[in-house]
N, C-alpha and C positions, 0 to 999 in steps of 0.2 A: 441056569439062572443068569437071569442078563444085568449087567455092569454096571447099572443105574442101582436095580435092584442088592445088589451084593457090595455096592458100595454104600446106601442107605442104613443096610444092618450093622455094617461097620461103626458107621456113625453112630447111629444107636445106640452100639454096646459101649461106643469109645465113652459117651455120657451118661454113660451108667444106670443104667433105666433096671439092670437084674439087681442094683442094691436097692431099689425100692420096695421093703419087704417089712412093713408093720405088721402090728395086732392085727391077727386073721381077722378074727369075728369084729374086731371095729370099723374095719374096711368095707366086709361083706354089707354092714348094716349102712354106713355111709353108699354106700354101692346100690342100694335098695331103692335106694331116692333117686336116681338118677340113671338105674340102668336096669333092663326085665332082671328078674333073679336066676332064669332061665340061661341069661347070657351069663352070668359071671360064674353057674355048675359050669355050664358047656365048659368055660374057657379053663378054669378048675380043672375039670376033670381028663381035661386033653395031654399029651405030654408033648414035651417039648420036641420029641421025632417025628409026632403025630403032626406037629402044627407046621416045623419046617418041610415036612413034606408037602405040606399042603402049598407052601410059597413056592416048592418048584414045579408043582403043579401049574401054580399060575402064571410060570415066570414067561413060557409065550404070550401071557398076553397082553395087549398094548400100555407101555408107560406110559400115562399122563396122570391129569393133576384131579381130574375129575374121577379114577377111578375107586372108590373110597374102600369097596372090600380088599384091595388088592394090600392098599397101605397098614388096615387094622392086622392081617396078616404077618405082612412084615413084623411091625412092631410086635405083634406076639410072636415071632421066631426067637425074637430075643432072649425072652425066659417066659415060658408060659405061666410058672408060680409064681412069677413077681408081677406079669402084667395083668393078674385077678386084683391086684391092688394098688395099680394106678388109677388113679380119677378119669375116668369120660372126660373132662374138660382137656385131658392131657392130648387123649389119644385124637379127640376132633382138632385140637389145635394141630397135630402132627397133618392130619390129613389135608387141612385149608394152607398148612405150608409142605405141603407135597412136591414142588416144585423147587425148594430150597433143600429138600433134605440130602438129595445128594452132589449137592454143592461145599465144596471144600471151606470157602469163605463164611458159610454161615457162625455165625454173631450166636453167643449164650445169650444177648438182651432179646436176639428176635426166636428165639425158643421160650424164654422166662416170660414173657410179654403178657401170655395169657393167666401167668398168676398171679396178675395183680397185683406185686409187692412181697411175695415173697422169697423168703433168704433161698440163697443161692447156699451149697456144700463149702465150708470153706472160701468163700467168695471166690471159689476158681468155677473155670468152666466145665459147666456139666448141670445136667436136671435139679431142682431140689425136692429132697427126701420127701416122703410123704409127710413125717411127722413134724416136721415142720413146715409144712404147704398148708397155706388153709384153704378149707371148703370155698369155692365161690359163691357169693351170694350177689343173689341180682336183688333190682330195685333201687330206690332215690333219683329217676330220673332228675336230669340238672332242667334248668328252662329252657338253656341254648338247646336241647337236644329234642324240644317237642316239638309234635308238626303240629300240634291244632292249639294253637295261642288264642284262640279266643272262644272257646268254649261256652261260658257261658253268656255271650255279646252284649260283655263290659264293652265292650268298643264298638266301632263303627264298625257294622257289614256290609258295608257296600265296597265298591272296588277301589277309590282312594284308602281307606283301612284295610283292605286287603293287599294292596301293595304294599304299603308301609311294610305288613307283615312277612311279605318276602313273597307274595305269590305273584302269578304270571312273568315271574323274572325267567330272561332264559328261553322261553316257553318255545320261540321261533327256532332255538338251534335245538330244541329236545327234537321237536317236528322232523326237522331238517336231517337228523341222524336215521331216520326211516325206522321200519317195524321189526325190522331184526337186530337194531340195537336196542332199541327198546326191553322188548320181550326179553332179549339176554341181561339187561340190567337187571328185571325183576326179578329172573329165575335168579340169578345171582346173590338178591338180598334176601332167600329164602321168605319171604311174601307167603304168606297162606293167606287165604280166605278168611275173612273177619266174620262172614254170617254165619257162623256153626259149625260147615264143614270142615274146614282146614283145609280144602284142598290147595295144591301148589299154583298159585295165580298166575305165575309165568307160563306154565305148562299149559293150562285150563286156555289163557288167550293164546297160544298156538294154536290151540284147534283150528281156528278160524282160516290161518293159511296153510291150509292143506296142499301138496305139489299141483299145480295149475289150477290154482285157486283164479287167478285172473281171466281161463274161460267161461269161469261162469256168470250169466249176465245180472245175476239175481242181485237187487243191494244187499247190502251188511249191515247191521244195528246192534247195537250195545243198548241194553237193558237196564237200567239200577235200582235193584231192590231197597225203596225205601218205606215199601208199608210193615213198619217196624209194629206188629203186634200181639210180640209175646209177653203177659206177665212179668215184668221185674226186667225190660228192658228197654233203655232211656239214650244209647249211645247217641245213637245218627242221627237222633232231631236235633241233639245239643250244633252237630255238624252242619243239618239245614240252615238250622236259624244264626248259629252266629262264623261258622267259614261256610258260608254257601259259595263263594267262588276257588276255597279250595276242591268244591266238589266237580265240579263246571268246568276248571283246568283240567283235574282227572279224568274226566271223559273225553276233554280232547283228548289227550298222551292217552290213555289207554286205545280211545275208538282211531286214534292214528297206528296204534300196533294192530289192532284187525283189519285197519285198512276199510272200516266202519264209516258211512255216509252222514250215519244220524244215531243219537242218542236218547232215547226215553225213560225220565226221571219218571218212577212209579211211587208217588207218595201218598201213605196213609191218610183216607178222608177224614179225619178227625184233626188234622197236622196244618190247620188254616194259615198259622202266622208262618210255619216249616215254608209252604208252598206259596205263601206271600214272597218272602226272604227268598226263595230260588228264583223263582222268577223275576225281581229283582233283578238280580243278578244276570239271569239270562239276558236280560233287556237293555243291563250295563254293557258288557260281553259284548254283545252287536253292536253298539253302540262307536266301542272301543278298537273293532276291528278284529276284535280276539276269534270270535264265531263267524259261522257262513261264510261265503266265498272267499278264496284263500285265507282261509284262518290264520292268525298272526303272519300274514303276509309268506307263509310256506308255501302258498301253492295245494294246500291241501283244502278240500271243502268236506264244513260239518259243521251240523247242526243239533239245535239240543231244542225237546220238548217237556214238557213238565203235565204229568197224564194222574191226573187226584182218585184215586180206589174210593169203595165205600163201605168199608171198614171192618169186611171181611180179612179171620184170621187166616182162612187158608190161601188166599192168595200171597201170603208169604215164599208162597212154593213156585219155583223158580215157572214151571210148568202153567199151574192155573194162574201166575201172574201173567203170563203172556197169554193166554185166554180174555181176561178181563180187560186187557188194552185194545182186543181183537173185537170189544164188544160181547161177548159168551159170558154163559155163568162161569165163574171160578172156579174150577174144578180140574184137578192136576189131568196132564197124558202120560197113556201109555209110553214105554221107552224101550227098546230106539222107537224112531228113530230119534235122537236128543238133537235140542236147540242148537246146538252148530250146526248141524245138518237141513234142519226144519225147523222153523222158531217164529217169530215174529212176522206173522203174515207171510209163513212158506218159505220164508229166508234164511240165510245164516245170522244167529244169537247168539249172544251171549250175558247172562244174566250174572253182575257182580253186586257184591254189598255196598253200601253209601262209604263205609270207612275203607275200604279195599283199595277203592277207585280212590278217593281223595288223596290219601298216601301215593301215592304214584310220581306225580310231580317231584314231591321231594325226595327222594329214592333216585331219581336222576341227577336231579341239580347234583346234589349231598354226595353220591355214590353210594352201588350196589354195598360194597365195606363197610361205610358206614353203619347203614340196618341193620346190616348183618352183625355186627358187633353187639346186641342188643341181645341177650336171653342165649338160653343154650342152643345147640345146634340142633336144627330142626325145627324150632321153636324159635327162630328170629325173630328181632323188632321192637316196637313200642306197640302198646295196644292202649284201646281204651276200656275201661270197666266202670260200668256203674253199680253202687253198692247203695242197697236199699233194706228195710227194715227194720231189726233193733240194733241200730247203732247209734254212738254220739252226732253225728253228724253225716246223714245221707251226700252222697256225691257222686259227680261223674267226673273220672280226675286219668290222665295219660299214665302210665305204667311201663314201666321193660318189663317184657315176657320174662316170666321163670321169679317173679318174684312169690317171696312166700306168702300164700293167703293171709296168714295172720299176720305178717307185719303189713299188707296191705289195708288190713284192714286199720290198724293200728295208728298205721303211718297216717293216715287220710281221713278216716272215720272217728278220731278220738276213741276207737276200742267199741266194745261189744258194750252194748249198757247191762250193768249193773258186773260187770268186769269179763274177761274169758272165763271166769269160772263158775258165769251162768248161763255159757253158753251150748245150746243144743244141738242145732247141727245147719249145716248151710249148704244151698242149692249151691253150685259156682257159676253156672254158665243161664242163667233163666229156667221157667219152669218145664222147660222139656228134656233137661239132663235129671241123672239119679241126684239124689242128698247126700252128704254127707257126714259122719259123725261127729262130734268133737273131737275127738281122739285122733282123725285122718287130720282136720281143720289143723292140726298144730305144726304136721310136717309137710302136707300137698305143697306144691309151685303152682304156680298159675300159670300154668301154660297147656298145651296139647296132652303132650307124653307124661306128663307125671299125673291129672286129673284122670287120663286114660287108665293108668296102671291103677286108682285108687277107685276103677269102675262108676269113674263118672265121665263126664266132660267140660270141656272150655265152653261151647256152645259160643255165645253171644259175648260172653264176658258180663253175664250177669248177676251181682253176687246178690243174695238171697240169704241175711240173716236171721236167725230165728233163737231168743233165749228161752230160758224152761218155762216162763208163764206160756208160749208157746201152745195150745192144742193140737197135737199133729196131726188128730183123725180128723179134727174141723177142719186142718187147710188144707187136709188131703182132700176133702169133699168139695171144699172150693174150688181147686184146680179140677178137678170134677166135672163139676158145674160149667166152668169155662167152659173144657174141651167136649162136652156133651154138646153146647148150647154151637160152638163154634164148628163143628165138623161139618163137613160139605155135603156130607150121605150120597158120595157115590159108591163107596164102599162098605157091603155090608155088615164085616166084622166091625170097620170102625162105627159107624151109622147105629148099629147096635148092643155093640158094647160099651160106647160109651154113654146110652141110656142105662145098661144095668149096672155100669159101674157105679154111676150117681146114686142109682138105688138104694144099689148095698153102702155104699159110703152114707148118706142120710140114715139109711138104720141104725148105722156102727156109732157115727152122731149121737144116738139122741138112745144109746144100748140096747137097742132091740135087735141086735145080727145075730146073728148065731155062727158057731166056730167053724162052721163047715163053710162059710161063705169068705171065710181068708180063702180057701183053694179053690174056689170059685174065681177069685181076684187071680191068681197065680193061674188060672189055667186062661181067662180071659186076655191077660197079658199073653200067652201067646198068639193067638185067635187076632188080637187086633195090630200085632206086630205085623198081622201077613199086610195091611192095609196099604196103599201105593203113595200114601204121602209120609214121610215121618215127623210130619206135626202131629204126636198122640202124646196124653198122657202116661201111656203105658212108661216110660223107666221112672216116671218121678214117683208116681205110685205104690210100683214096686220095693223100689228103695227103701221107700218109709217104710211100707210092710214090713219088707226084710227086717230092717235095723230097729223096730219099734212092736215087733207082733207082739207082743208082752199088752200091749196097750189096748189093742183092736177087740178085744171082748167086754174090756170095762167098761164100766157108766162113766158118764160126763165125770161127776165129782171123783172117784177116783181115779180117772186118768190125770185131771188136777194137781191133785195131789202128791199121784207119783212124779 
């Protein structure tokens, strides 16, 4: 065991991490919310010979601060049966201060830090007890801490308003720091992907420089997905129209980490005033020396075009939207070989969301810590979400990751109308994630990992209320209807089933289905998951089935009813 490592444990035990040993089953169930339940039998059921063998297992391998299994280790050497009932918030915090831990001088305030206000043992040094720790709860973003101030353009969007606001400050020395500071600041604020995926946006813009990326003579282009048109989601046009030059800085700082020649804004044709307001912009931008040849006077050249869709849903898909700018029908490709390799007229691509890219900027100025301070681990940052249908007051409002749906909704929406406790169950992420029940609605976070764990998704950040006057076979037939009317039909499962889905959903409408056509629905969901895009409605569908089959055979008035 090497000396960093054995002096760490030390620390550990010296602040008493084995006297944190509460109510089993209060724990476990706090523990539910926040961590697989998979992980906290494993760690359970481990002993504690089992687990320190496991740390001198690892102890050849390299100390540093990024290695995060090596540290969850340690700290479970300590006492296996005490560390099933420390908080996740504890053990990430140990790991983001991995670099401190086997430092003699570390400080109880820069251990305590991440509890937020909670009492210390005795106010001497050392952890505080669980049962006096409370839970962390995210949410209340403050206004210093938004990045997107003018949302709904109360104010000026053009670029004297947008300076005001804090943008293009700086802009020449972000440039000037090159693409592998860049790139490590994002990875660093733990940045996912705002369009659905989540994937890691620091890692995803690595691709791009691949080891002797510079012999190849091909240009580079950064792509921005902005034909926003899924059902129930409203974020990025609020971002064209009133920070369209926070979006237009983003593309520089991002297309300066790919080392990107040119950027193409792909905005939804139905988005006139959206695509007014960017161009705009762009035309400020040039104007101001920001764009085109040495942009903000760094020495770097880039340019930004602004390319209108026509109002196709599938080119949402990273694939057929680079088709469509190509001139082609819109219809995804085959993978590999993938857009960093071949994309945008044969070149290296890379396709990002509208809120991805605009966040970018400030994530440099601010620093990587800062973001990162936002939501649980994993799940960094601010987001945005719009919340739409029965509530007091529809909105698209900035958010810290990991707050809990219902006080999102609460906080921002004036509550569900006619209260939470007429409420039925709500999409989170747009219509191509599962539903949710009531009953999940009370404890989920709004974030990746806990909408995951309750077999949905974050998706968009689309919230989707719905109370018991509600029909859920009518809106399941709606969404229906979309994804029929919307599919591309290059693919047959989806091309065809999502004709017979509408089918049987209009019978089930209006009770003329019959019972054998739920497992029709359930066998169909497989059949159009094999499809190459995952814009289907197959999970939203599902879901309702699942949680509502009680429903699917009745007639109109009694499904009312119940």
């Amino acid at each position: 065991m090497s000396t960093a490592t054995a002096k760490s444990i030390a620390w550990l035990e010296l602040k008493g991490i084995a006297q944190c040993v509460p109510e089993r089953a209060q724990w476990l169930k706090l523990m539910g919310q926040t961590w697989p339940q998979q992980q906290a039998r494993r760690l359970h059921n481990a002993s504690p010979e089992k687990v320190r063998r496991g740390v001198e297992r690892s102890s050849s391998q390299r100390d540093d601060e990024h290695h995060v299994p090596r540290v969850v280790k340690i700290a479970a050497a300590c006492s296996s049966h005490s560390l099933q009932y420390v908080m996740p918030s504890l053990l990430f915090s140990l790991v983001r201060r991995w670099s401190r831990l086997a430092d003699d001088e570390t400080s109880s305030a820069d251990v305590a830090r991440p509890f937020r206000g909670a009492k210390l043992r005795n106010n001497a040094r050392g952890l505080a007890t669980v049962t006096d720790t409370p839970v962390r709860r995210y949410g209340g973003l403050k206004d210093q801490d938004r990045i997107f101030t003018n949302a709904y353009c109360r104010h000026d969007h053009g670029i004297k308003g947008a300076q005001s606001r804090g943008d293009w400050h700086k802009t020449k020395e972000i440039l000037l720091k090159g693409d592998a500071w860049i790139i490590q600041t994002i990875k660093d604020s733990g940045l996912r992907g705002r369009g659905g995926a989540g994937f890691p946006s620091g890692l995803k813009w690595s691709f791009m420089n691949k080891p002797n990326w510079q012999a190849d003579p091909r240009p580079r282009y950064l792509v921005i997905n902005a034909d926003e048109g899924e059902p129930g989601t409203c974020k990025d046009r609020e971002i064209l129209r009133g920070d369209p030059h926070k979006l237009i800085e983003g593309c520089l700082v991002a297309g300066r980490a790919m080392n990107a020649s040119a950027a193409y804004i792909y905005i939804r044709g139905e988005f006139y005033q959206e695509a007014s307001h960017v161009q705009q912009a762009i035309n400020e931008a040039y104007a101001a020396g920001f764009l085109g040849k040495n942009a903000c006077g760094s020495g770097y050249d880039f340019d930004v075009y602004v390319h209108r869709g026509a109002g196709a849903y599938i080119c949402g898909e990273e694939t057929a939207l680079i088709e469509s700018i190509e001139g082609k029908q819109g219809k995804p490709r085959l993978k590999p070989p993938f857009p960093a390799d071949v994309g945008l007229f044969g070149c290296p691509t890379t396709v990002a969301n509208v809120e991805t890219v605009a966040v970018a900027p400030t994530i440099c100025r601010r620093g990587s810590a800062w973001f990162a301070g936002f939501g649980r681990a994993r799940n960094e940052g601010t987001k945005l979400y719009c919340i739409s249908g029965h509530v007091m007051n529809p909105c698209v409002v900035e958010e810290e990751m990991s707050i809990p749906l219902k006080e999102l909704i609460e906080r921002h929406c004036g509550g569900v109308r006619g209260g939470w406790d007429n409420l039925l169950g709500i999409i989170p992420g747009g219509s191509s994630v599962p539903v949710i029940p009531k009953d999940v609605c009370a404890e989920v976070l709004m974030d990746y990992d806990s909408l995951k764990d309750a077999q949905t998704g974050l998706g968009t950040g689309a919230v989707i209320v719905m109370d018991k006057s509600t029909d859920i076979v009518s809106a399941i037939a709606r969404f229906a209807d979309f994804y029929k009317h919307e599919s591309c039909g290059q693919c047959t499962p989806c091309r065809e089933g999502t004709t017979w889905m509408k089918k049987m959903m209009d019978r089930m409408v209006e009770g003329r289905a019959h019972e054998r056509e739920i497992d029709m629905l359930l066998q169909w969901h497989r059949y159009v998951s094999g499809s190459q895009t995952p814009l289907s409605p197959n999970p939203c569908i599902l879901s309702y089935l699942l949680h509502n089959i009680h429903l699917f055979t009745l007639p109109l008035p009694l499904r009312n009813e119940t």
